[in-house]
C-alpha positions in Angstrom: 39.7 -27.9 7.3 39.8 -26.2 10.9 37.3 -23.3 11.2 39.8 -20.7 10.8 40.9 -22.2 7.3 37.3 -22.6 6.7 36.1 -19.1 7.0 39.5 -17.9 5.7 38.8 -19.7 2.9 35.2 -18.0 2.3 36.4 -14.8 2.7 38.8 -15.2 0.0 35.7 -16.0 -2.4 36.2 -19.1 -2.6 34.2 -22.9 -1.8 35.8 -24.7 1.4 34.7 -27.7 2.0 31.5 -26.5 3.8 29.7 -23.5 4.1 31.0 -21.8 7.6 28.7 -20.9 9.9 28.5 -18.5 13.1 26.6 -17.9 16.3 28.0 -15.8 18.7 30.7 -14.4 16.8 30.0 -11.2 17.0 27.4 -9.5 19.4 25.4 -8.7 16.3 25.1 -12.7 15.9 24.4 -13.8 18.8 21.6 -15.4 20.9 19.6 -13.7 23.8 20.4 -15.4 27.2 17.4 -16.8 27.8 17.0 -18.4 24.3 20.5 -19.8 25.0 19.3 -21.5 28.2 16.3 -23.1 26.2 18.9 -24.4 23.3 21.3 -25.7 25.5 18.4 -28.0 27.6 17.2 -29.1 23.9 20.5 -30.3 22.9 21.0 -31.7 26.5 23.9 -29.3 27.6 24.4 -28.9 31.3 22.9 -25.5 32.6 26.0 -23.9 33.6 26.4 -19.8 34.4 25.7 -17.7 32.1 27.7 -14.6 31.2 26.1 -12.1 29.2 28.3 -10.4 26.3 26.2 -7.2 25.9 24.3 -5.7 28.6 21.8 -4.1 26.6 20.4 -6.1 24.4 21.4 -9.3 27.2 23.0 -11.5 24.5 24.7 -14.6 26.5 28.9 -15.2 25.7 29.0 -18.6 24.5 30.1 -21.8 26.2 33.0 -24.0 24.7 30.8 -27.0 24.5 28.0 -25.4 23.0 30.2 -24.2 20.3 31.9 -27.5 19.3 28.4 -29.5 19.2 27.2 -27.1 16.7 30.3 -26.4 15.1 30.6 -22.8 15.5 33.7 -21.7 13.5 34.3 -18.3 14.7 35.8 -16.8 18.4 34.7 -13.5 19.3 37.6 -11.9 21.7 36.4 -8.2 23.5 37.6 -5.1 25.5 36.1 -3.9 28.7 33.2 -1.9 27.8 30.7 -4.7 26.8 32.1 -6.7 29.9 28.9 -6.4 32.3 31.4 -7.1 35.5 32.3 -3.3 35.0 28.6 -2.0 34.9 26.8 -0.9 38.5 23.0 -2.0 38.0 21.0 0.3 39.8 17.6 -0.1 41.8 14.4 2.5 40.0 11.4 1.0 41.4 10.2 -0.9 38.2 13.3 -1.2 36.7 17.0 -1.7 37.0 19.4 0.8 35.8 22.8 2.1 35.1 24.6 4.3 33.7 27.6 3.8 31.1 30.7 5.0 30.6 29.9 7.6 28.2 27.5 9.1 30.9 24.1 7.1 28.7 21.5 6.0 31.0 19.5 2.5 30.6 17.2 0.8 32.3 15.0 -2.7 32.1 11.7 -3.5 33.6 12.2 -5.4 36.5 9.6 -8.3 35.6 9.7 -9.6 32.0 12.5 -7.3 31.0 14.9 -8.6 27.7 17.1 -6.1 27.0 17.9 -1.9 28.2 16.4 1.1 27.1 17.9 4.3 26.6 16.3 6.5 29.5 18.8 9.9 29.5 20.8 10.8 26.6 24.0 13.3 27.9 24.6 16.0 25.6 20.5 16.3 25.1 20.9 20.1 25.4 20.4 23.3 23.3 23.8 24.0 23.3 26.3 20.8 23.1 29.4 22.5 22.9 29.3 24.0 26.5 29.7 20.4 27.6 32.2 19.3 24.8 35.3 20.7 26.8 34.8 19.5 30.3 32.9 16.2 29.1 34.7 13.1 31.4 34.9 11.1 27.8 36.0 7.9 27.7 39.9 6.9 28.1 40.1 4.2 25.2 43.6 3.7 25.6 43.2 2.3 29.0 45.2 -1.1 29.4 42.6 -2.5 31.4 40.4 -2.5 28.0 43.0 -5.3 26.7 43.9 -7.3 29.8 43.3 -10.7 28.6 42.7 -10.0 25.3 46.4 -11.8 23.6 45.5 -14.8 25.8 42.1 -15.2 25.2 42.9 -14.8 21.0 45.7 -17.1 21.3 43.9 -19.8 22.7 41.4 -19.8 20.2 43.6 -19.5 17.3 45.0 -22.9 18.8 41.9 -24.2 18.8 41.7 -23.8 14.9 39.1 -21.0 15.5 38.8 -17.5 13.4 39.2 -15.5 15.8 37.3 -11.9 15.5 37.7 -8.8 17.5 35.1 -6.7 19.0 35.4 -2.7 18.9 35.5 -0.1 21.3 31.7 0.8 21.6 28.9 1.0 18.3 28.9 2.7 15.4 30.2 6.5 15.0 26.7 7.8 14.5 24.6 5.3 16.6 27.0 6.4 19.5 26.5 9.9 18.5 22.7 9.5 18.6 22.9 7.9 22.0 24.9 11.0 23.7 22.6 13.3 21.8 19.6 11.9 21.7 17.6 10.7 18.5 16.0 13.8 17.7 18.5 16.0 18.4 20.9 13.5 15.9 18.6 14.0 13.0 18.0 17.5 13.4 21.8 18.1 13.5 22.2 16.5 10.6 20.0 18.5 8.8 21.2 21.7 9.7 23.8 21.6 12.1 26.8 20.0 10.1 29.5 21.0 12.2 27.8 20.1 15.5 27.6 16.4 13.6 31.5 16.9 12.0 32.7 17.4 15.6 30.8 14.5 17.2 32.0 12.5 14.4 35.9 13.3 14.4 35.7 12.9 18.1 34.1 9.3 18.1 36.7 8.2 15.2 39.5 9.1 16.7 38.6 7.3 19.9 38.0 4.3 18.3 41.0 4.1 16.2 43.0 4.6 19.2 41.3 1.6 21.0 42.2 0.0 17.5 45.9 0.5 17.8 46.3 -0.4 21.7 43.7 -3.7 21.1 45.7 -4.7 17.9 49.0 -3.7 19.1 48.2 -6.5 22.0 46.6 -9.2 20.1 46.6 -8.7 17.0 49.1 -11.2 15.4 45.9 -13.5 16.6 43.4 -11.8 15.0 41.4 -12.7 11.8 38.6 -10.3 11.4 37.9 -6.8 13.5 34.1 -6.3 14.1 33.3 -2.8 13.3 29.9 -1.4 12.6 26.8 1.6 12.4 23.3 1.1 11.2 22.2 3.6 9.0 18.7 1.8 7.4 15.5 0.8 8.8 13.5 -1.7 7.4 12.0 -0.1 4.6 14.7 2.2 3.5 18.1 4.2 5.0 18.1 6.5 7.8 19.4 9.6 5.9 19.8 10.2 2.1 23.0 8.7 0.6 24.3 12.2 -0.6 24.3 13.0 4.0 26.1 9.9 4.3 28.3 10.7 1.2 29.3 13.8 2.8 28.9 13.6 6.6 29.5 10.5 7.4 31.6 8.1 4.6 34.8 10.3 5.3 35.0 9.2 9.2 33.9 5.6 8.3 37.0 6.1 5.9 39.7 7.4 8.4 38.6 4.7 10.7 39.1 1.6 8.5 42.4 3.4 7.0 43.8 3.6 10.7 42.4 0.0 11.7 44.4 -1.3 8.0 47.5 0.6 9.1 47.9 -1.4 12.2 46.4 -5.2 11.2 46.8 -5.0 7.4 46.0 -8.6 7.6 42.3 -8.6 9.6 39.7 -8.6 7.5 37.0 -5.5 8.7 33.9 -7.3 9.1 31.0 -4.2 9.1 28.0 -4.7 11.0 25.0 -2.3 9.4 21.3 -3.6 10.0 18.2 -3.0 7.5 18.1 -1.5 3.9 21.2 -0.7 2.9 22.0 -1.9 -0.5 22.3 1.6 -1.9 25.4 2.4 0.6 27.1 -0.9 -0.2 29.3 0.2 -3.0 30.5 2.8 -0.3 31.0 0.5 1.9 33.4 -1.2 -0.4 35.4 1.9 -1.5 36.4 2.6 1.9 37.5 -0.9 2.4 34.7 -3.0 3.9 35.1 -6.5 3.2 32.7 -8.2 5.1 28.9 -6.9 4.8 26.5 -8.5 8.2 23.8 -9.1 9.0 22.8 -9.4 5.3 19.2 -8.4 6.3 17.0 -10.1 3.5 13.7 -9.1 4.9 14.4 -4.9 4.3 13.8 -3.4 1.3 15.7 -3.9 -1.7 18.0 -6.6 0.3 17.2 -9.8 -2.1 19.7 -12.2 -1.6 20.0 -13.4 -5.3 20.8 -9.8 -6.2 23.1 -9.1 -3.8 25.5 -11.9 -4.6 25.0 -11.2 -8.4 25.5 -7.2 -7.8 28.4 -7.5 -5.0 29.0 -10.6 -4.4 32.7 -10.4 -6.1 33.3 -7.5 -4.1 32.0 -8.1 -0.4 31.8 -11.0 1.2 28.1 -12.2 3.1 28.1 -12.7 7.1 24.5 -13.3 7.6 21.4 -13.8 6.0 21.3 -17.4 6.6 17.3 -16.6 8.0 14.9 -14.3 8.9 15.1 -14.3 12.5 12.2 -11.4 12.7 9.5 -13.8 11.3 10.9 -17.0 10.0 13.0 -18.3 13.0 10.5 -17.2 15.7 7.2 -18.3 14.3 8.1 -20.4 10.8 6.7 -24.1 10.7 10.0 -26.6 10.4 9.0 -26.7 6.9 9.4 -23.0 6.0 12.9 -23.1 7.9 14.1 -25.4 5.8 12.7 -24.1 2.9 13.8 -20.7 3.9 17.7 -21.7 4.8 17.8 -23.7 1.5 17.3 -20.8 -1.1 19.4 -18.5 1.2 22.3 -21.1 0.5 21.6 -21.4 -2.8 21.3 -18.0 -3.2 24.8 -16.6 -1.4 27.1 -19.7 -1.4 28.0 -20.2 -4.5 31.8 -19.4 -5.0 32.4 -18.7 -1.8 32.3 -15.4 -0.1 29.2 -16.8 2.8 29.2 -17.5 6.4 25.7 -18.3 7.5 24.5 -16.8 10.8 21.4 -15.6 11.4 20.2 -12.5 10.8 21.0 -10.3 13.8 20.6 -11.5 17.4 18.2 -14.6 18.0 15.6 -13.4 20.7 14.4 -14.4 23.7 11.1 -16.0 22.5 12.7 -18.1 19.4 11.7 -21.9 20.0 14.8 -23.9 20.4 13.4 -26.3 18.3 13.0 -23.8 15.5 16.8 -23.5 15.7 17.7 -26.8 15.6 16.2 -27.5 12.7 17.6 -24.2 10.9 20.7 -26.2 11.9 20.5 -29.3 10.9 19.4 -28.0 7.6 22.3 -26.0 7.2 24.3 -29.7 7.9 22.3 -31.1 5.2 22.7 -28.5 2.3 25.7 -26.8 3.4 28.3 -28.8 1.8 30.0 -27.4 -1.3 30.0 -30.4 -4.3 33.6 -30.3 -5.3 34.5 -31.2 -1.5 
């Protein structure tokens, strides 16, 4: 099987001949640069540049050579705004800045830095809407965003790769609680409903215009768009489900609808971190068929119970380890043991891509993840194949 037939085959619920796997795929499931440099001296890779996918959290963009040695099935392909080339780093003393498109400000300590931190939030202010009209937002519709992007998809799909497509910027409320800052966010949804309604509609239909210019371009080559918003923490979600149920669900709703409309064929692969089994039947009414990272440390997240509860419904991307704990400090014998009931846990029948869960950090051993790969070569074949 090539990897796109692989994973096209999982995502139909069904066994290929091997469980697919991913790393790098998405931003959400990649690897911090400098934990790529380590696993590429392990495995004897030369040290080549690096490029980094995602400024903030510094996650490196994959090397061919890397991918075919580990037998990485799926091609992430992505617009401008993740591209660090179009980002001017400034110089704050301690740290190094900049400031993004949307007008968010960021900066990293200067000595043992790993990722950006939110520094200025925009539309932090009593009264939001005196920005609203005269805000410079975005233009999502900008050709630039695409340049490159049919090539770059095209290439891969002749490469036999699944080829997924990254979005315009986060999630519709984690972009909202950047501009308006985390307090600010909760308190608005608490009592400010239209405040949170108007932020809402506004970031929807900016990303479901990037959707239609993006799929208009390149989306004959695309497999899977990589949507996403994280609404749980580790221990539970961030608002009740009856606020998502009425705030939030309906965008989330419009946005899928309009990405369907224009690629009914790409699979909408949803990205939402933490504790959030109780939302997953919403997630599947409004048309999510892919659920990562899958994250089976949080609360109520079991992996058995998840496949038996949804696992006709929604496919797995993730969940393949605990990268928090098990990954980062796990002896070689708790990775295995820990990859092996995850498999045995969300494979059967299809419906798994193992990956991680969430981004592997800068201070994971690379021998910790070779081993979680080799295991995954040893117990990741289906029977029947």
């Amino acid at each position: 099987m090539t990897s796109r037939e692989r994973l096209q085959t999982a995502l139909n619920h069904q066994e290929a001949d091997r469980i697919p796997f991913d790393l790098g795929g998405m931003a959400q499931s990649g690897i911090h640069r400098t934990a790529y440099t380590n696993l590429r001296r392990r495995l004897g890779l030369p040290d080549l540049e690096i490029q980094t996918l995602n400024v903030i959290t510094q996650v490196a963009r994959l090397h061919e050579d890397l991918q075919e040695r580990l037998g990485i099935d799926a091609h992430l392909v992505y617009g401008k705004w993740a591209d660090p080339s179009v980002i001017e780093l400034g110089d704050e003393g301690e740290y190094v800045a900049y400031t993004d498109e949307w007008g968010v400000s960021r900066r990293m300590p200067k000595e043992s830095g790993l990722y950006f931190d939110i520094c200025r939030h925009p539309f932090d202010v009593d009264a939001p809407e005196k920005l609203w009209e005269r805000y410079p937002w975005p233009d999502s519709t900008d050709p630039t965003r695409v340049r490159g992007l049919r090539e770059e998809a095209r290439s891969a799909r002749s490469r036999g790769k699944f080829v997924v497509l990254m979005g315009l910027c986060p999630g519709i409320t984690e972009m909202y609680s950047w501009l308006r800052g985390f307090e600010r966010f909760y308190s608005d949804l608490a009592a400010e409903p239209a405040i949170v309604e108007r932020f809402l509609q506004k970031l929807g239909e900016l990303k479901a215009s990037y959707w239609r210019c993006a799929l208009s371009e390149a989306g004959e080559y695309v497999d899977a768009v990589n949507e996403a918003d994280d609404l749980a923490g580790q221990g539970g979600l961030l608002m009740s489900v009856a606020t998502y149920r009425r705030l939030i669900k309906p965008y989330h709703q419009q946005l899928i609808a309009a990405i369907k409309e224009t690629a009914p064929h790409a699979k909408v692969l949803f990205h939402s971190c933490g504790a959030v089994r109780k939302l997953i039947p919403d997630f599947i009414e409004i048309g999510v068929e892919v659920l990562n990272p899958v994250q089976i440390s949080a609360a109520g997240m079991d992996p058995c119970e998840l496949k038996r509860d949804f696992g006709r419904d929604i496919c797995f991307w993730g969940g393949g380890i605990d990268t928090q704990h098990v990954l980062q400090r796990g002896s070689p014998q708790e990775i295995r043991d820990e990859v092996r009931r995850n498999i045995e846990a969300l494979a059967p029948g299809g419906g798994f891509i193992f990956s991680p869960v969430h981004i592997i950090q800068a201070n994971v051993p690379p021998e910790n993840i070779v081993v979680m790969w080799e295991t995954l070569q040893d117990h990741g074949r289906y029977s029947s194949s």
